[in-house]
Structures are given as C-alpha cells and as structure tokens.
C-alpha positions, 0 to 999 in steps of 0.5 A, spaced: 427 204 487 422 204 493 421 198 498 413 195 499 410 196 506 412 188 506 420 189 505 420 196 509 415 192 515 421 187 515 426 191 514 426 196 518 421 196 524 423 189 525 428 190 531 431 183 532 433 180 538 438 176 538 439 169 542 445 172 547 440 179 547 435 176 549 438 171 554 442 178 557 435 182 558 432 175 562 439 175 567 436 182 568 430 180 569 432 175 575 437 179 577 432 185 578 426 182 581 425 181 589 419 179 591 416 183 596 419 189 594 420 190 587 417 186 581 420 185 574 417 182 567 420 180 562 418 184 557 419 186 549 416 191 545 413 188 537 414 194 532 411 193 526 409 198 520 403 194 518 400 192 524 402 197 530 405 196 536 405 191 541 408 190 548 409 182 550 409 179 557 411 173 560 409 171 567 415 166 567 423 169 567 426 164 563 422 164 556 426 162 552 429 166 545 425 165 539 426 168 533 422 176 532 415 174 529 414 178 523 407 178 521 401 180 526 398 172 525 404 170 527 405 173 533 398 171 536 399 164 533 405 163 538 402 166 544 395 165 544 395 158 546 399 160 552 395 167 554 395 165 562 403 166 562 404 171 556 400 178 555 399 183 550 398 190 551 397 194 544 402 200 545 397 207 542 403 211 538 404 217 534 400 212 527 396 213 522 390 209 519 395 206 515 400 205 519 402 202 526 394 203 528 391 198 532 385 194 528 381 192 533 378 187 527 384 183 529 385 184 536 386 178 539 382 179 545 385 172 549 391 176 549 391 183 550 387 183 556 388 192 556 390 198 552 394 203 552 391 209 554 396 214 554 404 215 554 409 219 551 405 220 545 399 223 548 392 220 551 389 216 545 382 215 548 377 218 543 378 224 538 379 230 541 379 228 548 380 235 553 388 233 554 390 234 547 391 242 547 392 246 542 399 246 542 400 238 541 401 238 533 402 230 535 395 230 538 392 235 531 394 230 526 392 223 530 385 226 531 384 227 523 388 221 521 385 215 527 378 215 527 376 207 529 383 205 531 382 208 539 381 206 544 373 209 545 373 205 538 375 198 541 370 199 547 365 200 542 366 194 538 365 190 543 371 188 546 372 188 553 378 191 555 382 193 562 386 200 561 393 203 563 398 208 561 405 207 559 411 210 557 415 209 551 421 213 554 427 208 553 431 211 558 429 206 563 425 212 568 418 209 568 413 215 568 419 221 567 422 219 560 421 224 554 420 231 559 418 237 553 419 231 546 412 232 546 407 237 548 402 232 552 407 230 557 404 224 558 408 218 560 404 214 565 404 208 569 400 201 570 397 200 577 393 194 581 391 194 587 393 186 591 395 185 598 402 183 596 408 184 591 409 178 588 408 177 579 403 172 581 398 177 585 399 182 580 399 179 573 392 175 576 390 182 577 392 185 569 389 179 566 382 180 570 382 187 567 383 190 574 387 196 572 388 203 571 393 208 570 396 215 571 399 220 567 403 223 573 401 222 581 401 216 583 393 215 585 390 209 587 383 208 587 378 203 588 370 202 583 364 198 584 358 197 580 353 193 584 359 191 588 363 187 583 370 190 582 373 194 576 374 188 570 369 183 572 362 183 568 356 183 570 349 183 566 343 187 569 337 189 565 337 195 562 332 198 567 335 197 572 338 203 577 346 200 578 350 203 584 356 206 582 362 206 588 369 210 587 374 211 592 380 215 590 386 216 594 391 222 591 396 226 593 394 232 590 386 235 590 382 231 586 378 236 581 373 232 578 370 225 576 368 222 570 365 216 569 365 215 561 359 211 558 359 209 551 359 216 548 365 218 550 363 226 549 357 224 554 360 222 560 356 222 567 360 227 572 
C-alpha cells in the first residue's frame, strides 16, 4: 500500500511534543535566560510535508502546551490573534515545489514578520544566487525546483519581510552546526541592533523588521534611507532621488556592498 500526502504530513513530519516535553524545554528556557547578559526564547520548529517548515516564538516563557498543529490554517489560527507575543519565522530548507516550500500565497504576513535567507542548506535568496558553487548538488536541484517559493519571490509579491539567517544544526552550536554536511556552509545567525539585551528590546526590533543576518563573522550594520532605519517604510515618489546610508562594522575586510532592488540580478553596487 502507500500513504497519501495527508497520512504522511501526519505521520511522519508531525514531531509531537508532548506535555512533560514541553514543560521541560520552557524550565530550560527560564533557567537559561539572564537579562543583560544572555537572552533565551521559547521556541519550537513546525514541520510539515505539505506546508513547509516553521519556527515559532514566543516573547513569554510560560506558554502553556498545547497539542502539535497539524495543518498550516491551524497554525495560524492559533497564533495570529496573539501576533504581538508569538512569531514566525519560515524556515528556507532543502524542498521541492511540492514539498515543504514556503507558499507565499498563505503566508501570514501578521505573523512572519522576516524569512529565512540562509542556513545549513544554503542561502535561498533567488535562484542562482553568487554562493551556490558549483559543488552545492543541494543548491543545483533547489534552483530547478524553487522558482516562486524564495525569498526574492516573497519580495516580489508584495510582502514586506525583515531578513536572517539561521542554522538548523540541532546540536545546540548556533552559526557552527552541520560543518562539511553541506557544501554551502552556510549556518547563520539573526542580529538586532538595541541599547540593552532584555527579549523585550529585542523581540520590539524582530517584530519591526529591524534585522539581518551572517553566515560567519559577526557583522553589525546600520542602514537608512532618507533617515528611516531598515524595516520601517516610507513612500516617496518615484522621481525622487533617495539617500542611501550604510555603515558596517566587521572584523574581517569588507569586499563589496550590494543594495538589491526588485531584480535581484540587477543590483546597485
């Protein structure tokens, strides 16, 4: 016999976390957190075979369990009446068009405030982007099979999205997890700029789309156009010149800088 997409989504990809599970990941949680010096979320990843992959967050360490959603609608009608506590961030995998890609059609725009651009399984930002080498077999088969499910393809369908890098390692090595699995190398890390480490400072900057990420060094950077910082928006007439500002602090030699506009493959160097 064989399962249909639905039984399989279930069955296998659904990971329940049980009561006791869950209540042992949020005494982690508190127990790990110190404000000041070390920041820590609650946190679970949502896999599914017919609706990709999703990281949810909560601001609050005491959310209480609650049974594994099985369906994307699910999902978000659990969480997006509490989008100021609870965030999504859409977790770019190794996928197919078919299977676990991100439709921007459904994506709930209240609750996935940024994306994914790059992790474990390389960056997944358009289709033949200059960091898929010729080696990255993954990275071949994603650009013939992802055409509309990246993240150029999110921008282009109107939705306003911050960016970041993660890592998917599961060893517990933010940014270091998964060395030689993949060709790419890609593991990265989310960065906020916020003039103190508490999760309220930083989850007001996630949800304002004041983000980026790094595959490696830990850059900082500061961008304005027109004086409004990165994730904000602004409208200005199209025959308006617009001052860019950028600012990089890193601690190896910066190379170049690109400021994509909506055709990735005709950016402004």
């Amino acid at each position: 016999g064989y399962l249909t997409e639905q039984v399989m989504d279930h069955q296998f990809f659904r990971h329940d976390i049980l009561a006791g599970d869950w209540e042992a990941y949020a005494a982690a949680t508190r127990e790990a957190h110190d404000a000041g010096s070390f920041v820590t979320f609650l946190a679970y990843e949502w896999t599914s075979n017919l609706f990709s992959d999703k990281n949810v967050y909560f601001l609050d360490d005491d959310e209480p369990w609650e049974a594994y959603p099985s369906t994307l609608d699910e999902l978000y009608e659990r969480y997006t009446p509490r989008a100021e506590r609870v965030t999504i961030v859409s977790h770019m995998m190794w996928a197919t068009a078919f299977m676990r890609a991100t439709d921007w059609a459904t994506f709930d725009a209240e609750l996935e405030r940024v994306v994914e651009v790059a992790s474990v399984h390389g960056v997944r930002e358009y289709a033949g982007n200059p960091y898929w080498v010729e080696d990255d077999v993954w990275a071949q088969q994603y650009a013939a099979s992802m055409a509309g499910h990246l993240v150029a393809d999110g921008l282009a369908a109107g939705h306003r999205l911050g960016l970041v890098c993660g890592d998917d390692g599961h060893q517990g090595m933010p940014a270091n997890a998964h060395r030689g699995r993949h060709p790419c190398r890609c593991a990265g890390l989310m960065a906020v700029r916020t003039a103190e480490l508490t999760r309220e400072a930083i989850w007001e900057r996630w949800r304002d789309r004041q983000t980026w990420g790094t595959t490696g060094p830990r850059v900082l950077l500061e961008f304005t156009c027109d004086g409004v910082e990165m994730g904000r928006e602004q409208q200005v007439p199209p025959s308006q010149p617009r001052e860019l500002r950028v600012r990089v602090l890193s601690p190896v030699p910066v190379t170049r800088i690109e400021i994509v506009r909506s055709d990735p493959a005709s950016p402004v160097h």
